[in-house]
C-alpha positions as semicolon CSV with decimal commas, in nm:
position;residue;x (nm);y (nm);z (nm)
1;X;12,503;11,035;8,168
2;X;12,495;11,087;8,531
3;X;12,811;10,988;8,715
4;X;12,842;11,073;9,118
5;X;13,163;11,209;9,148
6;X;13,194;10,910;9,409
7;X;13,248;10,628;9,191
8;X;13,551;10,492;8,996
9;X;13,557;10,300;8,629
10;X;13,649;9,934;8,692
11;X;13,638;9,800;8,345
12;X;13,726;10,022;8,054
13;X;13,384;9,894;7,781
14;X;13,200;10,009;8,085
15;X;13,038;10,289;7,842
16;X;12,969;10,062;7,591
17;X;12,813;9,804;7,764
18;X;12,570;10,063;7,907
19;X;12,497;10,196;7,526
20;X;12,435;9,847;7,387
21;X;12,110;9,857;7,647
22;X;12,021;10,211;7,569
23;X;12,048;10,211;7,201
24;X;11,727;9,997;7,172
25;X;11,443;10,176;7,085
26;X;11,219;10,092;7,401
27;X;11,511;10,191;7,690
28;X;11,478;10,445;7,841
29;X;11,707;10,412;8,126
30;X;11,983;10,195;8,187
31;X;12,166;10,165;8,540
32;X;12,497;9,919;8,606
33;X;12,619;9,758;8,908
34;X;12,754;9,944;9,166
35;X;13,010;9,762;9,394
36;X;13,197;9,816;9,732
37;X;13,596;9,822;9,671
38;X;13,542;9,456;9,831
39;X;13,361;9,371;9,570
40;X;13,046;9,333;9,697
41;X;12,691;9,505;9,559
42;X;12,590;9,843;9,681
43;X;12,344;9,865;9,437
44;X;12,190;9,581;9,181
45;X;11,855;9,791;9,098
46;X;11,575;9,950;9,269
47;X;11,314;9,799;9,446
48;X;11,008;10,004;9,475
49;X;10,867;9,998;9,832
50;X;11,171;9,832;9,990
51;X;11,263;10,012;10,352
52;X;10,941;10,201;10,292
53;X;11,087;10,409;9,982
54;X;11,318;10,246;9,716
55;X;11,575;10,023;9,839
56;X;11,863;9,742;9,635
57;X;11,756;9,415;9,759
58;X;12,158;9,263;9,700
59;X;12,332;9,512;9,904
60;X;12,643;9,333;10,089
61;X;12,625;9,009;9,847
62;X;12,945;8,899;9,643
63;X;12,946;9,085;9,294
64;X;13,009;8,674;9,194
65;X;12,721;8,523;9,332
66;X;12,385;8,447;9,140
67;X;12,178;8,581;9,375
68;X;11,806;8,522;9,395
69;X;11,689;8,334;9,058
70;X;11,998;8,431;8,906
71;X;11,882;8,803;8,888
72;X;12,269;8,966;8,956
73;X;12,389;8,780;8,691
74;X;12,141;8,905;8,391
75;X;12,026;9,214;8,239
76;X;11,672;9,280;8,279
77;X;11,405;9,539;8,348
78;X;11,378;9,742;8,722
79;X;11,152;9,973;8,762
80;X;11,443;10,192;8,886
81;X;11,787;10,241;8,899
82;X;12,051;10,417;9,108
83;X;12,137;10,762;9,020
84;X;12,513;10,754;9,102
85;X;12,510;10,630;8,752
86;X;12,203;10,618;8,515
87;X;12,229;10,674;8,123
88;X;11,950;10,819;7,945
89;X;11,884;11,026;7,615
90;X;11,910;11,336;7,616
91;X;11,520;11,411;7,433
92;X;11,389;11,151;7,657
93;X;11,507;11,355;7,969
94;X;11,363;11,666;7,879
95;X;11,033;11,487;7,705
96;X;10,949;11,366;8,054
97;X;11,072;11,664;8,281
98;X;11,393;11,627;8,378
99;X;11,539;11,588;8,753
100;X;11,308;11,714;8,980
101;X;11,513;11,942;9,218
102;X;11,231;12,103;9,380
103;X;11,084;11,811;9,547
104;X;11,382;11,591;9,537
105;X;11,707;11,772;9,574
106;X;11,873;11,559;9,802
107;X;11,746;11,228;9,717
108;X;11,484;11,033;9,528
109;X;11,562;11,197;9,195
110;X;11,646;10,890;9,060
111;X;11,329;10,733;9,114
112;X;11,128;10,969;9,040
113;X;11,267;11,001;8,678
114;X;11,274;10,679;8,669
115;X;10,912;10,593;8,691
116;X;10,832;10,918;8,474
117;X;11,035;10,722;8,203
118;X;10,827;10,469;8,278
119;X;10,505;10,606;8,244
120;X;10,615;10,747;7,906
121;X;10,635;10,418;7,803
122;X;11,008;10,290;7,780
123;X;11,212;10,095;8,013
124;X;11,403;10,043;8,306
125;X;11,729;9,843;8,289
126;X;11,982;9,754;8,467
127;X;12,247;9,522;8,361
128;X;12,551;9,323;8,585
129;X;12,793;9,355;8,252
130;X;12,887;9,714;8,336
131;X;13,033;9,762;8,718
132;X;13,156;10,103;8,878
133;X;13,318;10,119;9,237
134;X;13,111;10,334;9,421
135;X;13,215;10,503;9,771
136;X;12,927;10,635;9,880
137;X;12,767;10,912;10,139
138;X;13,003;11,135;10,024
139;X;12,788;11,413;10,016
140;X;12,590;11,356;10,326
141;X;12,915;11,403;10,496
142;X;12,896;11,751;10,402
143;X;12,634;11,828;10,618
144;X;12,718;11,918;10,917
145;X;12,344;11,953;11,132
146;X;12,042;11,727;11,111
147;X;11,945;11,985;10,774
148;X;11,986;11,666;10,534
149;X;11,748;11,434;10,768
150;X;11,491;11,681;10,702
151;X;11,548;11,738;10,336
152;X;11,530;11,378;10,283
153;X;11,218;11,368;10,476
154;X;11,039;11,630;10,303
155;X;11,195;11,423;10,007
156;X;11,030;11,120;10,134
157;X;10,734;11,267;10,164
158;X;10,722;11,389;9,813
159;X;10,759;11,041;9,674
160;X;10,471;10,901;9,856
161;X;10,248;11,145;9,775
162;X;10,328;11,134;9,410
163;X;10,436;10,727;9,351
164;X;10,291;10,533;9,624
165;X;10,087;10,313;9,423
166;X;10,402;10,190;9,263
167;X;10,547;10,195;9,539
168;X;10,324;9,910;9,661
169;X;10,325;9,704;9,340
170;X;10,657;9,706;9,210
171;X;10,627;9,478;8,881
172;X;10,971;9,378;8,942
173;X;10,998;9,189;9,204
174;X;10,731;8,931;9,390
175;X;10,482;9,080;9,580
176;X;10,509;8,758;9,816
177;X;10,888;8,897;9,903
178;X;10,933;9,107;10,191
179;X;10,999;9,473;10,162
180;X;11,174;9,545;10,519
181;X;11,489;9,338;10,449
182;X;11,750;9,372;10,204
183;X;11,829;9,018;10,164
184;X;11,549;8,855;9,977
185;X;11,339;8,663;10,159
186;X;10,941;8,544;10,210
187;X;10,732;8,797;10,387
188;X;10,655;8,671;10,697
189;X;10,542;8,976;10,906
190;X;10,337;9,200;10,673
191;X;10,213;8,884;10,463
192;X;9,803;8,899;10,459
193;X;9,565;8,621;10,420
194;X;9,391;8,784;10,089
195;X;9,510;8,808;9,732
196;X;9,538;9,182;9,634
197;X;9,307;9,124;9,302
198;X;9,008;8,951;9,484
199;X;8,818;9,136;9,709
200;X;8,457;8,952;9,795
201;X;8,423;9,054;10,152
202;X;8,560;9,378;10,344
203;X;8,906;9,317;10,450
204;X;9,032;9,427;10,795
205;X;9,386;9,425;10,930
206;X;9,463;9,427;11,305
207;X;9,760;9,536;11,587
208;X;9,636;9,326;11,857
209;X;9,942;9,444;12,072
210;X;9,959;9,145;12,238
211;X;9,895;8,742;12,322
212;X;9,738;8,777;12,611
213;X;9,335;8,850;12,708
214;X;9,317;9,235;12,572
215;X;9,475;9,099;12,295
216;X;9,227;8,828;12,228
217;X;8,828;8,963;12,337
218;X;8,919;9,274;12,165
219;X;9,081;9,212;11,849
220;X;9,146;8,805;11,792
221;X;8,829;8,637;11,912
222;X;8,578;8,962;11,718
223;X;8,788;8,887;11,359
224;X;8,821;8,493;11,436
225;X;8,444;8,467;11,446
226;X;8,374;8,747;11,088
227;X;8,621;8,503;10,949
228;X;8,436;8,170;11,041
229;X;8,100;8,342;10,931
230;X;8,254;8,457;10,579
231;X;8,181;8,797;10,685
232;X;8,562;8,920;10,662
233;X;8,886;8,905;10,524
234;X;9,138;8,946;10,825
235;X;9,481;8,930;10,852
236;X;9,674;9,003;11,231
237;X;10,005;9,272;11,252
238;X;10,292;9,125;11,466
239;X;10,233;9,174;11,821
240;X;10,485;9,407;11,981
241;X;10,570;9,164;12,315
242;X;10,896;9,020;12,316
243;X;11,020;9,317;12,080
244;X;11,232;9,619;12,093
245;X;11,052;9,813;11,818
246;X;10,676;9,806;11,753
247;X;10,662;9,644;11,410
248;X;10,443;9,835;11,153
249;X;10,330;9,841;10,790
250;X;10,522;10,115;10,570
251;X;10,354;10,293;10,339
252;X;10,429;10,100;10,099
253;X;10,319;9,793;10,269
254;X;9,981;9,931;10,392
255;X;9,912;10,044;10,015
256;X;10,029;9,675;9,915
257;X;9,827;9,501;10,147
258;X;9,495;9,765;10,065
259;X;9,290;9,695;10,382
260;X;8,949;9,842;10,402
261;X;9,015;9,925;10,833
262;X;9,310;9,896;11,004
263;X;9,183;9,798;11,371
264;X;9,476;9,933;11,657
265;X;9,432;9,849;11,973
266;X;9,597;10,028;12,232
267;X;9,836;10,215;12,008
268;X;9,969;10,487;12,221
269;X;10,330;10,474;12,122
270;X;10,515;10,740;11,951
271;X;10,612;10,509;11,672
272;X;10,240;10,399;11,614
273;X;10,060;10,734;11,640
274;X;10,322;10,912;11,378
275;X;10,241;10,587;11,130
276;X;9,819;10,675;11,237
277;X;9,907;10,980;11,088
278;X;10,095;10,905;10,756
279;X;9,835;10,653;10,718
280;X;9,546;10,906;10,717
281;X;9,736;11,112;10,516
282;X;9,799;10,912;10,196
283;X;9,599;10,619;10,190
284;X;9,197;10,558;10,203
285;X;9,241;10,297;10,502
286;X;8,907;10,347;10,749
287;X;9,150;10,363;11,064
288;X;8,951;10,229;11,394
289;X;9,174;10,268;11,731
290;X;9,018;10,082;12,048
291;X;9,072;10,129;12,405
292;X;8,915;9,874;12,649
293;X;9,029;10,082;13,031
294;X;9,046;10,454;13,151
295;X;9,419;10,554;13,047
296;X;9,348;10,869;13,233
297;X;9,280;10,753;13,604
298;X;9,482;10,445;13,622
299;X;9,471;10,252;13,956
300;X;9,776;10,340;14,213
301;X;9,806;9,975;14,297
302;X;9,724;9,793;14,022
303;X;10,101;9,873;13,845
304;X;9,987;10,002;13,490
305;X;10,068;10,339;13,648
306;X;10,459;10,310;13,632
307;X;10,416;10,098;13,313
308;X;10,261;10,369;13,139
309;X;10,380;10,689;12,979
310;X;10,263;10,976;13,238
311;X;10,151;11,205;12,919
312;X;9,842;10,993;12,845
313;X;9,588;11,213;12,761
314;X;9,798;11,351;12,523
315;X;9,899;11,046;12,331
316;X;9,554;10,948;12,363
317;X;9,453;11,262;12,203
318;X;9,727;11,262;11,882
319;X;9,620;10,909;11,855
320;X;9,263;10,990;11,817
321;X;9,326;11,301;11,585
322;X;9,419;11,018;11,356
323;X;9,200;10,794;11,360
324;X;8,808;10,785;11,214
325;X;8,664;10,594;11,491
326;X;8,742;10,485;11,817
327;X;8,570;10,140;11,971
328;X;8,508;10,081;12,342
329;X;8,356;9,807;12,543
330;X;8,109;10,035;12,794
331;X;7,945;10,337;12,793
332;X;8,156;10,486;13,085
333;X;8,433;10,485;12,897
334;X;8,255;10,635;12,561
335;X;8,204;10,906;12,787
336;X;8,558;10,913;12,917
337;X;8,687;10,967;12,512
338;X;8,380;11,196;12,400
339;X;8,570;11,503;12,396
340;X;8,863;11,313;12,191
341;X;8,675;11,143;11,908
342;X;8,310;11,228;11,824
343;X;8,232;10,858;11,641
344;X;8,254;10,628;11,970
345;X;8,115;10,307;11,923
346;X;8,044;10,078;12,256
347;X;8,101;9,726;12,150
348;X;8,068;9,498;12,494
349;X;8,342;9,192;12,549
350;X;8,149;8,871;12,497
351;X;8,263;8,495;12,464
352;X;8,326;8,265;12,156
353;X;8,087;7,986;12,160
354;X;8,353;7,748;12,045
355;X;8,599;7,819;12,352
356;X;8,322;7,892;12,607
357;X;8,009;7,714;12,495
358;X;8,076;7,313;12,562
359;X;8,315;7,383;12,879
360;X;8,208;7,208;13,181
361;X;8,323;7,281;13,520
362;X;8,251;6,995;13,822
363;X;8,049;7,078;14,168
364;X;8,148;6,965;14,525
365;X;8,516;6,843;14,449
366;X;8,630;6,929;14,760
367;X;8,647;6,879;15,145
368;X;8,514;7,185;15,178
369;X;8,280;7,417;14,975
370;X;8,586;7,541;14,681
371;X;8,554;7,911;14,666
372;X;8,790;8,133;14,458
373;X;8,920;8,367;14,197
374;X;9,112;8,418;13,895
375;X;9,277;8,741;13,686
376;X;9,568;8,920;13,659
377;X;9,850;9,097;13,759
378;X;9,661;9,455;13,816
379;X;9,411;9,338;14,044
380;X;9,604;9,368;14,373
381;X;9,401;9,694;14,564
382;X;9,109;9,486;14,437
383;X;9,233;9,159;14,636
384;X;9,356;9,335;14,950
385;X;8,945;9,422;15,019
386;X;8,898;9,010;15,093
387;X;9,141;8,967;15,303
388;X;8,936;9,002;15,627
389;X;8,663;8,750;15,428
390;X;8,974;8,515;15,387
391;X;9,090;8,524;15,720
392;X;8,761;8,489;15,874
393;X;8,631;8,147;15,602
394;X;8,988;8,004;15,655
395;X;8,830;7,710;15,825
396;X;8,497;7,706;15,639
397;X;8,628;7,718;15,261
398;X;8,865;7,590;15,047
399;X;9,046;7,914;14,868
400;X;9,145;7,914;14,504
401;X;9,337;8,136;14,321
402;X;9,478;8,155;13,983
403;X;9,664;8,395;13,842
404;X;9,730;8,737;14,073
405;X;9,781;8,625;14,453
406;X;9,944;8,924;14,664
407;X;10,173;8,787;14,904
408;X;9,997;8,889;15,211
409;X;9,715;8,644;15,069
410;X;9,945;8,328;15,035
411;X;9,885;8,174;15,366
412;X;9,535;8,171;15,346
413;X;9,508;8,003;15,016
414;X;9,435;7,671;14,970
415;X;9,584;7,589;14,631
416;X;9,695;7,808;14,398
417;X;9,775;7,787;14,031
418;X;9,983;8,000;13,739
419;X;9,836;8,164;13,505
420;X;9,852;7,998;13,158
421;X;9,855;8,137;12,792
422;X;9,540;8,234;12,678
423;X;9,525;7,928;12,452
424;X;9,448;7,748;12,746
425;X;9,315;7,962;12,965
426;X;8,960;7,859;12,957
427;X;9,028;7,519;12,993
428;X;9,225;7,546;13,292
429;X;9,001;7,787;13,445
430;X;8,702;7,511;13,408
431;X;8,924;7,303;13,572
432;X;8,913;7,471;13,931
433;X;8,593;7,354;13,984
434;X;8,478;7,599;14,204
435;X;8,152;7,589;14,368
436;X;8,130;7,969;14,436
437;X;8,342;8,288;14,245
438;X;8,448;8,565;14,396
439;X;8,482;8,940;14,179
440;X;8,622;9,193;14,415
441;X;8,637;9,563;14,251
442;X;8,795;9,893;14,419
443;X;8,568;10,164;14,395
444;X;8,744;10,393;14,127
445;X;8,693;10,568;13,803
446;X;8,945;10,291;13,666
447;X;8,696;10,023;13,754
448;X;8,392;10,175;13,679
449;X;8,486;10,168;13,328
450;X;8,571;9,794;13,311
451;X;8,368;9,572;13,136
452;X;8,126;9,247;13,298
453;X;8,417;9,003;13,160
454;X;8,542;8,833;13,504
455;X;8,154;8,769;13,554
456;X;8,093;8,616;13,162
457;X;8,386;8,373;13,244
458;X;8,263;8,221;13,567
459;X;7,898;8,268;13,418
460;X;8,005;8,050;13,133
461;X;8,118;7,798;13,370
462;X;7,785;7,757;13,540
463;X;7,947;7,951;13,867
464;X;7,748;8,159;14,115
465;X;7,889;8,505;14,182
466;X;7,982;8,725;14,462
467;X;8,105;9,081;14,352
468;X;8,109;9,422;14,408
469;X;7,846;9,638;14,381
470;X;7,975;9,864;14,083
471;X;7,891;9,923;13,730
472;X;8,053;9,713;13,548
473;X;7,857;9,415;13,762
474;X;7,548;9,565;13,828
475;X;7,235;9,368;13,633
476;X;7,307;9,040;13,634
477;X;7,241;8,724;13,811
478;X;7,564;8,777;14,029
479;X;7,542;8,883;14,416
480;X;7,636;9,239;14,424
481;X;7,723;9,349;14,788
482;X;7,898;9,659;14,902
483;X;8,298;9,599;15,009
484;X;8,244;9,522;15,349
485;X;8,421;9,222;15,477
486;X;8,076;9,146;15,699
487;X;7,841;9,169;15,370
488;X;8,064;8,941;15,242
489;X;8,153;8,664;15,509
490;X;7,762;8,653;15,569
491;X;7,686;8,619;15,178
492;X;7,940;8,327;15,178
493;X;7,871;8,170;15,424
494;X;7,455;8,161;15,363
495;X;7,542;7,989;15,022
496;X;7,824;7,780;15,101
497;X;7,576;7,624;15,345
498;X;7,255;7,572;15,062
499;X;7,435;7,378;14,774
500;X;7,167;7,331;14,561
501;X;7,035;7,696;14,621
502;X;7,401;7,742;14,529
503;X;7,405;7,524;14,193
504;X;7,107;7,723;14,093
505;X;7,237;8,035;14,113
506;X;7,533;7,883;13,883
507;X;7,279;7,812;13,635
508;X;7,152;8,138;13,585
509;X;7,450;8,286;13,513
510;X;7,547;8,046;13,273
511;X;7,220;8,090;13,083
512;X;7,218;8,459;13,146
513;X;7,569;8,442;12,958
514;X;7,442;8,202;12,672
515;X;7,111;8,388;12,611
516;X;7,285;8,732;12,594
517;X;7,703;8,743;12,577
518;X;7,801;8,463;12,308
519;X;8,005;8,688;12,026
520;X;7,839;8,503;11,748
521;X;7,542;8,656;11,832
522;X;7,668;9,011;11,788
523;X;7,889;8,975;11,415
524;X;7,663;9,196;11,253
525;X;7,741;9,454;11,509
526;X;8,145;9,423;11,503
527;X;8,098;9,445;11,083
528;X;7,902;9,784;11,125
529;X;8,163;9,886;11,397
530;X;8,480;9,779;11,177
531;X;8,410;9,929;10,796
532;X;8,290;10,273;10,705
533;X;7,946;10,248;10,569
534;X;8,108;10,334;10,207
535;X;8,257;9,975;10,209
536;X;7,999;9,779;10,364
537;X;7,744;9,993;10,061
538;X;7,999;9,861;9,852
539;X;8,114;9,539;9,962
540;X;7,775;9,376;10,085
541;X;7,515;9,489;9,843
542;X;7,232;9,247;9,826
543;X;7,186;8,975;9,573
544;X;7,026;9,072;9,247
């Protein structure tokens, strides 16, 4: 018998309740319920996996109450029980090992015997007939440093390594419950669209890190499509807007789920890049992290600066160390990682036929020739170059904005609208109906690794383009001039003046954007990008 010296006897058969369980031939273990002095559970088994380690799924709930399908009111099998009071046989303990202190001398023990029992063949009980008060933490008072955080750490550590596939499939309890709360309850966050058993097509699960356009070319749109196309299993992490704590798969959770690639974009927080690391460490997961901007020469204007941690490259580089492959979308920014990662792959932002492909956008609505732009917040140093163009078209143009409009622009604008969720984004950008787009860039390092995006969108829309002359822009159909306000007012004003010179322009951007930037195109691509080769060997071997 092991008894903390924590608890108190609450009903005197307590002993013999716990014998009548482990006199049959196939116990092995047999735990009782552990209660507060207010009578509610401390402990009512072991869930494997639960709080990313072994965890009571009743804690706090009535000793009285039936609790989920009437499990704290029946005896039945766990595949572990507390050790602040576990009864087992004497042979049976030393058949299987014993406690073991080396790895587990602080906590864990319990477990670990537990599903050594286990594997010996016997079982786990725990039964609601036999109660003991127990106090609790007694012993972790007696620390008086951080020495106990670690030993439970290296503790931690040592179950994993040794019991994480049970971890992740705890026979006891539904693999449909969650294992982050101790109230039981449907998994709602770390749920994924596949059934563990069944595994036809490579399965990929991905942090998008947000709702908004990063979120969606680089992570949402890419899976949405291998979905459609039967290509891929995917399944999306939580995004972390809106939230205190990035939300993240345990170990036990990322063993549960079994993803062939976990896909990360932009995961540069310290919470993130210590989970990279665990996950490298103990399960076969093909981790791919992707970065779509230069983290390392952000713009001065464009905010991200202040946003961002000002250790970059060395998140960047911890995160890396991790990871198996990194994804980009251009070959300036391959270049920018090389010395981080060596497998770079360059995988270009392109559109989804079925947002892009039937949107129409309408010619000569206005009184004047309707030129404009749209984007975002960190595009002000870029706007600030137009102003002169703005001031001197006032009269000749109607200006449209969406999105980003710095302040000193207001005035000159014609009609300006919010931006929208991404949802409808490309709906309401169609719906400017502009006759000529605008794509101002700063001459930076910053820009010169964004992508051709801003031109795909108004390409898609059948608009003609004026932009800067940098890489990002440079071959295609758009009019790239130098940032001079006179380059520009004279490029303007030469095609505001030829409409249908104008209209033609707008179609060969849209069909330059049909014929060469539709995703669908490019699946086989994103599949070779995604999975190590050993999957996609594995996974995708041909018929016959």
């Amino acid at each position: 018998m092991f008894l903390d010296s924590d608890t108190m006897v609450v009903l005197s058969n307590w002993l013999e309740r716990l014998l009548a369980q482990a006199l049959r031939p196939q116990v092995g273990v047999v735990g009782p319920r552990l209660i507060y002095t207010s009578e509610r559970i401390e402990s009512a088994g072991l869930v494997l996996g639960m709080g990313g380690d072994a965890g009571s799924p009743f804690v706090g709930i009535s000793m009285r109450e039936d609790g989920y399908m009437g499990r704290l009111q029946v005896a039945q099998e766990y595949s572990a029980v507390s050790g602040s009071c576990l009864l087992i046989r004497h042979e049976l303990f030393d058949q299987v090992g014993g406690l073991d202190e080396q790895h587990f001398g602080v906590r864990y023990s319990d477990v670990d015997l537990c599903l050594k029992v286990k594997a010996a063949g016997y079982k786990v009980i725990w039964t609601p007939f036999a109660s003991l008060v127990h106090f609790g933490r007694q012993t972790i008072h007696s620390y008086a440093d951080n020495s106990f955080v670690k030993m439970v750490a290296r503790s931690q550590e040592a179950l994993v390594s040794r019991h994480l596939p049970a971890l992740a499939n705890d026979p006891a309890f539904n693999p449909n419950l969650s294992l982050l709360h101790k109230e039981v309850q449907p998994e709602t966050e770390m749920d994924v669209t596949w059934e563990a058993a069944f595994h036809p097509r490579p399965r990929v699960w991905a942090y998008p890190v947000n709702s908004g356009g990063g979120g969606e070319y680089r992570v949402r749109a890419p899976l949405r499509a291998l979905e459609q196309a039967a290509l891929a299993q995917i399944s999306l992490l939580p995004n972390s807007e809106g939230r205190e704590r990035t939300r993240v798969p345990s170990l036990p959770e990322m063993a549960r789920a079994a993803p062939d690639s976990l896909f990360v974009l932009h995961g540069i927080n310290d919470l993130m890049i210590r989970w990279l690391d665990l996950y490298r460490k103990y399960t076969d997961t093909f981790l791919v992290f992707s970065l779509d901007d230069n983290l390392f020469h952000l713009p001065q204007k464009g905010g991200q600066k202040n946003r961002l941690p000002s250790d970059m490259r060395k998140r960047v580089r911890r995160a890396l160390k991790h990871c198996h492959r990194l994804i980009v979308t251009t070959e300036p920014l391959r270049e920018v990682y090389q010395d981080f990662i060596e497998d770079i792959w360059v995988m270009p932002n392109r559109l989804e036929t079925q947002r892009w492909g039937s949107l129409e956008s309408k010619r000569g609505q206005g009184k004047k020739p309707r030129v404009g732009w749209a984007g975002a917040a960190q595009h002000r140093g870029d706007l600030e170059l137009i102003r002169p163009v703005m001031e001197a078209l006032q009269d000749e143009v109607e200006w449209v904005f969406m999105g980003m409009c710095p302040t000193p622009l207001r005035p000159l604008v014609d009609e300006y609208h919010d931006g929208v969720p991404f949802v409808d984004y490309p709906q309401k950008l169609a719906s400017l109906n502009l006759d000529l787009a605008i794509a101002p860039l700063e001459h930076n390092k910053f820009n010169e690794g964004k992508s051709n995006l801003r031109l795909l969108e108004y390409g898609a829309l059948g608009w003609p383009v004026i932009c800067s002359d940098v890489e990002p822009y440079r071959n295609s159909p758009a009019t790239c001039l130098p940032n001079k306000p006179g380059a520009w007012e004279k490029a303007i004003r030469e095609r505001i003046h030829e409409p249908d010179a104008l209209a033609d322009e707008g179609d060969r951007m849209r069909a330059w954007v049909r014929e060469n930037h539709m995703l669908e195109d490019h699946l086989e691509e994103w599949m070779q990008a995604l999975f190590s080769d050993e999957v996609l060997r594995q996974l995708l071997k041909p018929a016959g």
